[in-house]
C-alpha positions in Angstrom: 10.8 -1.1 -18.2 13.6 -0.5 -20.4 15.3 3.2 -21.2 14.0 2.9 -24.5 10.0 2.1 -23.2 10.7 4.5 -20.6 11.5 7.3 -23.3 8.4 6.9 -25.0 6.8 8.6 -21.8 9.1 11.3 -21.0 12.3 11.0 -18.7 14.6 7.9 -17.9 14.7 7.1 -14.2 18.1 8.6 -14.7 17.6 11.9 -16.3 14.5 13.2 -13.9 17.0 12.0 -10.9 19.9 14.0 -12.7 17.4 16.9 -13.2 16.4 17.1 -9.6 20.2 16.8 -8.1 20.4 20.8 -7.3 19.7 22.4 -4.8 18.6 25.6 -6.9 15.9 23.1 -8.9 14.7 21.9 -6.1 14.5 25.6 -5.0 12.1 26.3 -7.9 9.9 23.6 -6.9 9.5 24.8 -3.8 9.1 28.4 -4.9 6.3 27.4 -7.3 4.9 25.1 -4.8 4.8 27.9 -2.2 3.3 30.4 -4.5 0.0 27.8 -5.4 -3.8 29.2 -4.4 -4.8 26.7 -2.4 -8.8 27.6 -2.3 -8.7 27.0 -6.3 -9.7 23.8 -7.9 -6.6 23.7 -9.5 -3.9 25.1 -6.9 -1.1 26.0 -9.0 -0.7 29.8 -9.5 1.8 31.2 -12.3 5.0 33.1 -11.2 6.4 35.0 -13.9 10.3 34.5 -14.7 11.4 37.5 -13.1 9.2 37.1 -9.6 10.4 33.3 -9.4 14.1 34.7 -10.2 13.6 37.1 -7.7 12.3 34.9 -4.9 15.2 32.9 -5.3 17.5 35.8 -4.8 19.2 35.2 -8.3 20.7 38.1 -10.6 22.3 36.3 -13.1 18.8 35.6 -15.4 21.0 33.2 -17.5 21.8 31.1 -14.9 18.8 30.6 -13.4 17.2 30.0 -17.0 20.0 27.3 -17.2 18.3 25.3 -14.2 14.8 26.3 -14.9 15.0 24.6 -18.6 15.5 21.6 -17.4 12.5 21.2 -15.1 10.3 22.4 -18.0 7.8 19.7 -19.5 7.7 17.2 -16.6 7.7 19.3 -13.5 7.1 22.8 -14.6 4.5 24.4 -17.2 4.9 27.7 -18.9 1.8 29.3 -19.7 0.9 32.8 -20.8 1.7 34.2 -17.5 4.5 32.7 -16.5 5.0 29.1 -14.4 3.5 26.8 -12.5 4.2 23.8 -10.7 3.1 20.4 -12.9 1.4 17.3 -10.5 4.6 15.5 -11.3 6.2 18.9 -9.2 4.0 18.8 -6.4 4.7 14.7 -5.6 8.7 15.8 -5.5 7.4 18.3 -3.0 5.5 15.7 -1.2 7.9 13.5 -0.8 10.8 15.9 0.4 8.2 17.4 2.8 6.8 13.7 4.0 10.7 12.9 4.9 10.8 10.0 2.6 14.6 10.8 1.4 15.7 12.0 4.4 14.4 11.0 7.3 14.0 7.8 9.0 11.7 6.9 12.2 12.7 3.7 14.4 10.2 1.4 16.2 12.3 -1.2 17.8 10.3 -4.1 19.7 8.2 -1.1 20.8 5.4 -3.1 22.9 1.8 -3.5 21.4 -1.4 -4.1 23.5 -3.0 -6.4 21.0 -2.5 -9.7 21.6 -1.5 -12.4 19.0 -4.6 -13.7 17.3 -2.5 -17.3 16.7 -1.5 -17.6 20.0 -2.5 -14.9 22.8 1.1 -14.2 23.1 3.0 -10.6 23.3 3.4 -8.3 20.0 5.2 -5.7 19.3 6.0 -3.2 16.4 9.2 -3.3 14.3 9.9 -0.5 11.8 13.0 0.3 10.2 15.2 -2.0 12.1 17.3 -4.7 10.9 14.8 -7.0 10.7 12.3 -5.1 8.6 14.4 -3.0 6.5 12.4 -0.1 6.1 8.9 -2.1 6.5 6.7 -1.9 9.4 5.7 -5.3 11.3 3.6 -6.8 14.0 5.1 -9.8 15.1 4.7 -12.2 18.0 7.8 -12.7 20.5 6.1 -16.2 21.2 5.2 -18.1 18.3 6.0 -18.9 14.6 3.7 -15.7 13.4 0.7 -15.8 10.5 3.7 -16.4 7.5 7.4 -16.9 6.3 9.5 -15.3 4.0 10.6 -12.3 5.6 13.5 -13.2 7.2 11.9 -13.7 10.7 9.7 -15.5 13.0 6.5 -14.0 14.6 5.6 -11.7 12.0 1.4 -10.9 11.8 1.7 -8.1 9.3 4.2 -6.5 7.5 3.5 -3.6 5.1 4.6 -0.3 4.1 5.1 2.3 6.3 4.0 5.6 6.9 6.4 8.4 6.0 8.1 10.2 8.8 5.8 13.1 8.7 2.8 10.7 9.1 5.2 9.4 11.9 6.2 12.0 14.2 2.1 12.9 15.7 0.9 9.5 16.0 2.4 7.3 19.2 2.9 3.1 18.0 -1.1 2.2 18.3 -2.4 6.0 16.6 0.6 4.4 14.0 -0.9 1.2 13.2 -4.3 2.3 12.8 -3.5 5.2 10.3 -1.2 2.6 8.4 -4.5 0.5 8.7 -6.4 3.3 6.3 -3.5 3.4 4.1 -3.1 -0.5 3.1 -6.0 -1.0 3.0 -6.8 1.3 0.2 -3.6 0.1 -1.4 -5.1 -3.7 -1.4 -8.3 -2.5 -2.8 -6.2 -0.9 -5.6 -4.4 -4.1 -6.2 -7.1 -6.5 -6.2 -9.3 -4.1 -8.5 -6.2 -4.0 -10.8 -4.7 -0.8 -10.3 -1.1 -0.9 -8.8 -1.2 1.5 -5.8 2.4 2.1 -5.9 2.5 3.3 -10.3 -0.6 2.8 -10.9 -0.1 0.1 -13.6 -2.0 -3.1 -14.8 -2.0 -5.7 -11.8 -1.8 -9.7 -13.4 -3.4 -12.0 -10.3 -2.6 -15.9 -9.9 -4.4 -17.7 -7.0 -2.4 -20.6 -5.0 -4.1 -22.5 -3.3 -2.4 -25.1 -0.5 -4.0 -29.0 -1.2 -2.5 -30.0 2.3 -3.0 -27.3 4.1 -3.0 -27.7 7.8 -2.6 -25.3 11.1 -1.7 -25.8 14.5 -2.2 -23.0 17.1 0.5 -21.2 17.1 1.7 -22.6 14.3 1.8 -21.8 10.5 1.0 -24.9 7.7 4.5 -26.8 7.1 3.5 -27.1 3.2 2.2 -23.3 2.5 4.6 -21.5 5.3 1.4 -19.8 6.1 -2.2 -20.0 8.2 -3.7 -18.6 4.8 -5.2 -22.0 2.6 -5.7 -19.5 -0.6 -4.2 -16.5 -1.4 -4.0 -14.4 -4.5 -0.6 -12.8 -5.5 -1.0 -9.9 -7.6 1.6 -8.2 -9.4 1.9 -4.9 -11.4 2.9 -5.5 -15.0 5.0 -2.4 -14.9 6.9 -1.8 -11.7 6.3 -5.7 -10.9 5.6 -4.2 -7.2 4.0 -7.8 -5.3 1.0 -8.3 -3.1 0.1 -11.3 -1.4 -3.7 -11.0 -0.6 -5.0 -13.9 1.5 -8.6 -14.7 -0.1 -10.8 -13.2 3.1 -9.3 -9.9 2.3 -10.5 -10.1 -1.4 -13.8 -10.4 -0.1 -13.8 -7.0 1.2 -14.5 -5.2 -2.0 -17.9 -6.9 -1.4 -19.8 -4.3 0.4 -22.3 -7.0 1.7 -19.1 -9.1 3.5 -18.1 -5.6 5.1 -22.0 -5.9 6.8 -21.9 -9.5 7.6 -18.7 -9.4 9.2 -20.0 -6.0 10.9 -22.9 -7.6 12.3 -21.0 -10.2 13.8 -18.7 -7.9 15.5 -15.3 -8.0 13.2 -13.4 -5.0 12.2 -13.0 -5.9 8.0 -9.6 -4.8 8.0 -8.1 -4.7 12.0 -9.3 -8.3 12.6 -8.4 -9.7 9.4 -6.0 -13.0 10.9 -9.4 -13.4 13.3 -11.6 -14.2 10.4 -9.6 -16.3 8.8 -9.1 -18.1 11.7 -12.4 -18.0 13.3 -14.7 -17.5 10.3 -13.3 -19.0 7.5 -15.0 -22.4 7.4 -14.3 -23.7 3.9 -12.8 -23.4 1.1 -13.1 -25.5 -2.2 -11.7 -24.8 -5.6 -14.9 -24.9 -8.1 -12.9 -25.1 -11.3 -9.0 -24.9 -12.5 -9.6 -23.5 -15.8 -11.3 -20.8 -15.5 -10.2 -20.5 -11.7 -13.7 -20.6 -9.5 -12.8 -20.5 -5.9 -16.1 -21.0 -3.3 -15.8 -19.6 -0.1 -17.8 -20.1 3.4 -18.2 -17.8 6.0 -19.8 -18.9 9.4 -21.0 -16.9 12.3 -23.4 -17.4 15.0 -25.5 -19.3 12.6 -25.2 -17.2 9.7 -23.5 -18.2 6.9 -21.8 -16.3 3.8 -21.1 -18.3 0.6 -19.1 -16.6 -2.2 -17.8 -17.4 -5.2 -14.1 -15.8 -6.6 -12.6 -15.8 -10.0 -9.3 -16.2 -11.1 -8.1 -12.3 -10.1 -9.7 -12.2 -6.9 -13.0 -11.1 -7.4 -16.4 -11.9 -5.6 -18.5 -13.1 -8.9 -21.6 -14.3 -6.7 -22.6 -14.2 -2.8 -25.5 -15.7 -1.2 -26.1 -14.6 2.4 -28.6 -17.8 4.5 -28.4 -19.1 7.7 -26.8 -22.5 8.6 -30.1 -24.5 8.3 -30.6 -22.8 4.6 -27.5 -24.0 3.1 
């Protein structure tokens, strides 16, 4: 987004940045933010100019006008009785209180009790180190790890973290699992076209690998991955990427999340397992439009779905083997 498109919607990048570089701003927030009614619908709770001025332990009324003004519009309201913190306000809050500008928690090889579905080998967790720069990872210590691209070998998962606040209660495992909630509420986001990071259109393109082909232990020489199909999706505004193997597509399907159930799989905790272990084919339908089939097999029963060209599950037919 240019500074002229991003005028048309309030603020540059540059001028809410410049806004928010003083300490007596942020101050205000903070006031404002203090001052909300928490059992109200609508939390924020108007401070009049004189009570926020006061709180602040300011005299001088023009100077503290002189940072209030610029706050007004995007992250303050004035109403009839005086101000209140805008939604815009509250995220600065947030993300001050979260730690996300400040803080930084380090997991470095920190041992993981899970062991690597590609191989059986040790895991650990990485966050923040070298490696990851400012991601969090499972990776294998023994083997070439579920994809490339990162910049190392072994890695299983690598995703966003949690902010150091989310950090600081949870030890590595309690970690992973809330991380667990988090992406995958951000992948169902991305796949149902909402970006989770700006909430923007998502464009999806599927690529799928013709000579796909993996060794335990091992990912496929022509894809750099175990995964044969996966979609990328990528927001048309703040071009944030996800790359979302096809079995994880699947989950917006509520009937998958009870097949996979039934036969014992966590949806989302297992997800390298069922591509592994359950993914028994996978054939493109059509290039133009994009009609991928995909088929599930577990003791006996068998899941055939159908995806389009952004990831979505257009028909599924549930049967055993013998059916099919």
């Amino acid at each position: 987004m240019t500074a002229d498109e991003a005028s048309e919607y309030g603020p540059t990048p540059e001028q809410a940045f410049a806004v928010l570089g003083h300490e007596t701003r942020l101050a205000i927030l903070f006031a404002l933010w203090e001052h909300r009614r928490l059992d109200e619908h609508v939390p924020q709770h108007p401070m009049t100019f004189s009570a926020l001025r006061k709180t602040l332990g300011m005299r001088d009324g023009s100077q503290f006008n002189y940072h209030l003004k610029p706050l007004l519009g995007r992250f303050v309201h004035h109403v009839a009785d005086g101000y209140v913190l805008r939604r815009e306000g509250e995220r600065v809050v947030s993300a001050i209180l979260a730690g996300a500008f400040t803080d930084e928690l380090v997991f470095d090889a920190v041992p993981n009790d899970k062991p690597c579905e590609l191989c059986g080998g040790r895991t650990v967790f990485e966050c923040n180190t070298e490696l990851t720069r400012g991601y969090f990872a499972i990776r294998c210590t023994e083997c070439d790890g579920a994809f490339g691209g990162t910049g190392f070998d072994g890695t299983l998962s690598l995703t966003e973290s949690l902010s150091p606040v989310g950090t600081r209660s949870r030890d590595p495992a309690e970690f992973y699992r809330a991380l667990d909630v988090m992406v995958k509420h951000q992948i169902m986001s991305a796949i149902e076209g909402v970006c989770p990071d700006c909430t923007g259109t998502t464009s999806a393109t599927p690529h799928v690998c013709r000579d796909h082909h993996v060794e335990p232990g091992h990912r496929c020489v022509s894809c750099d991955t175990i995964f044969e199909v996966q979609y990328d999706i990528v927001c048309d505004v703040c071009h944030q990427r996800f790359s979302i193997p096809s079995n994880r597509c699947l989950l917006t399907e509520p009937r998958v999340l009870v097949f996979l159930e039934n036969h014992g799989y966590d949806p989302w905790y297992d997800w390298l397992l069922i591509e592994l272990e359950l993914v028994h084919r996978q054939t493109v339908l059509s290039e133009t439009p994009f009609e991928l089939e995909m088929v599930l097999e577990a003791d006996g029963d068998r899941l055939v779905a159908t995806l389009d060209n952004n990831g979505a599950v257009t028909t599924l037919c549930r049967c055993s083997r013998e059916q099919s």
